[in-house]
Backbone as CSV, one residue per row, in Angstrom:
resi,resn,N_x,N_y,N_z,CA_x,CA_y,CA_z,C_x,C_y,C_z
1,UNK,0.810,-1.185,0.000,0.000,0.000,0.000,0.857,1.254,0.000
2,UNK,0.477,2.268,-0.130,0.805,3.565,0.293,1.876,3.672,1.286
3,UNK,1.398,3.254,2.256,2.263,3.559,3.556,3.733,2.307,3.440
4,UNK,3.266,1.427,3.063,4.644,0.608,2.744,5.613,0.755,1.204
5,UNK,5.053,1.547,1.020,5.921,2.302,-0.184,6.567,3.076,0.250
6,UNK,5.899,4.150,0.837,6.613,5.178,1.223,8.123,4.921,2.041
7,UNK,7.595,4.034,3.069,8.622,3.259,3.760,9.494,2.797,3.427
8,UNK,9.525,2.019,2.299,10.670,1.499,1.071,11.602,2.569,0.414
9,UNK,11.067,3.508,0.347,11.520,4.496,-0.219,12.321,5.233,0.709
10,UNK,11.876,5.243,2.018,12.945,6.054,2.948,13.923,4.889,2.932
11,UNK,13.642,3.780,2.953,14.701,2.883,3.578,15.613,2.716,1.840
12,UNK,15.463,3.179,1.128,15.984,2.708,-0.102,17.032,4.497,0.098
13,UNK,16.834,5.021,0.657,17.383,6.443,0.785,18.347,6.348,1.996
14,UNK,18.103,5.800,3.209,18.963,5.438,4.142,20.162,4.502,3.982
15,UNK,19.696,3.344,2.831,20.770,2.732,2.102,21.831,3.220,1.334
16,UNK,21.248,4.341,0.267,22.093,5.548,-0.582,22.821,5.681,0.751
17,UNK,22.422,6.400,1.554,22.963,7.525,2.358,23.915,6.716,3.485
18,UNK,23.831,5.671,3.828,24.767,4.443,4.494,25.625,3.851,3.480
19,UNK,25.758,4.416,2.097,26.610,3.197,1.555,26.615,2.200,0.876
20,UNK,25.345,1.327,1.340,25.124,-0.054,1.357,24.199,-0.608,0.289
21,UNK,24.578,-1.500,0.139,23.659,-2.039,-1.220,22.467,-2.406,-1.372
22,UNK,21.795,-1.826,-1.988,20.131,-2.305,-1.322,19.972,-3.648,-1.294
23,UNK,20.597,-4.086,-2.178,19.470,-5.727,-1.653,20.174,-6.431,-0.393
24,UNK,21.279,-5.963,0.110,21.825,-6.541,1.704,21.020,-5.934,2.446
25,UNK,20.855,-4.156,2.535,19.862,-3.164,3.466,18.441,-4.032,3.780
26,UNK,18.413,-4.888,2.469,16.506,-5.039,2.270,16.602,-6.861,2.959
27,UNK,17.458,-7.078,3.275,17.042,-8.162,4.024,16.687,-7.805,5.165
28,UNK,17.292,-6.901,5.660,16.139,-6.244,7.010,15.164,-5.563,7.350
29,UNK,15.027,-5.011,5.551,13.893,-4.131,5.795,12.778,-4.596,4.932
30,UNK,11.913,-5.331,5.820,10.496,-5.846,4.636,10.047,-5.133,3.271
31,UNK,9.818,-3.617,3.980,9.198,-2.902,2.349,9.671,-2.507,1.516
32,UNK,11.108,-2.497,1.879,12.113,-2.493,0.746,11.992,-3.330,-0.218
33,UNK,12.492,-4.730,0.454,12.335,-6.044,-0.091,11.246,-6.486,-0.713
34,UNK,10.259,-5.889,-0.546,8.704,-6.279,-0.802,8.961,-5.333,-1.833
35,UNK,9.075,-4.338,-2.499,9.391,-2.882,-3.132,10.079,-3.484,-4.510
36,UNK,11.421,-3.990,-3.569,12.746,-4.443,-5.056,11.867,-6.012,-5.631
37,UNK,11.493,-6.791,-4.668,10.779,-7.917,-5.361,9.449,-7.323,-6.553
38,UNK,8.292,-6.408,-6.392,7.239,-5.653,-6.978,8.170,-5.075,-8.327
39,UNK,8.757,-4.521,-8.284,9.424,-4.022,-9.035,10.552,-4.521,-10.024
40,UNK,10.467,-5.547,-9.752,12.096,-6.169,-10.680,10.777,-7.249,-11.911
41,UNK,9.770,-7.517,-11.252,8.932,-8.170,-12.233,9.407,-7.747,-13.736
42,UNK,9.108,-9.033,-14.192,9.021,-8.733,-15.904,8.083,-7.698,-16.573
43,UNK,8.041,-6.957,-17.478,6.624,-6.340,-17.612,5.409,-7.062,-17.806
44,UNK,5.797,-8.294,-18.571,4.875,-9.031,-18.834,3.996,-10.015,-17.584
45,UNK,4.797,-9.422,-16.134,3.850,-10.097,-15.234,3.059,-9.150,-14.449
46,UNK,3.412,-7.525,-14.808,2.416,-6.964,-14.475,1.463,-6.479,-14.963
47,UNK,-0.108,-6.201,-14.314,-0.931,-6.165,-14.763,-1.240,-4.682,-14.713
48,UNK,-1.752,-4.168,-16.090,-1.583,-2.779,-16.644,-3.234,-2.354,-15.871
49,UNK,-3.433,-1.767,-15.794,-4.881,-1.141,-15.122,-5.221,0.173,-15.841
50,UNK,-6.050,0.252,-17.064,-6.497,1.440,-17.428,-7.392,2.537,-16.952
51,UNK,-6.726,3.052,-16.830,-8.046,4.753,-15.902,-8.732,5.210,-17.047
52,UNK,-9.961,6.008,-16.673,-10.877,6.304,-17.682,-10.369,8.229,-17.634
């Protein structure tokens, strides 16, 4: 959701800002990990949602 995005995103910024490589950072941090897993998908496994 929302709020665990956002979260990913600080923690994907605390990683920049520590140095460290995100996908070591994101073994400790769920919404990261939940974030880089959502995101590394193929395009073809996500599902496009058209707005009117």
């Amino acid at each position: 959701g929302t709020r665990a995005g956002a979260m990913a995103l600080v923690q994907s910024c605390e990683a920049y800002l520590k140095k460290k490589d995100i996908k070591t950072y994101a073994k400790n941090h769920k919404e990261l990990a939940e974030a880089i897993k959502f995101f590394s998908k193929k395009s073809a496994d996500v599902k496009v949602v058209e707005s009117s």
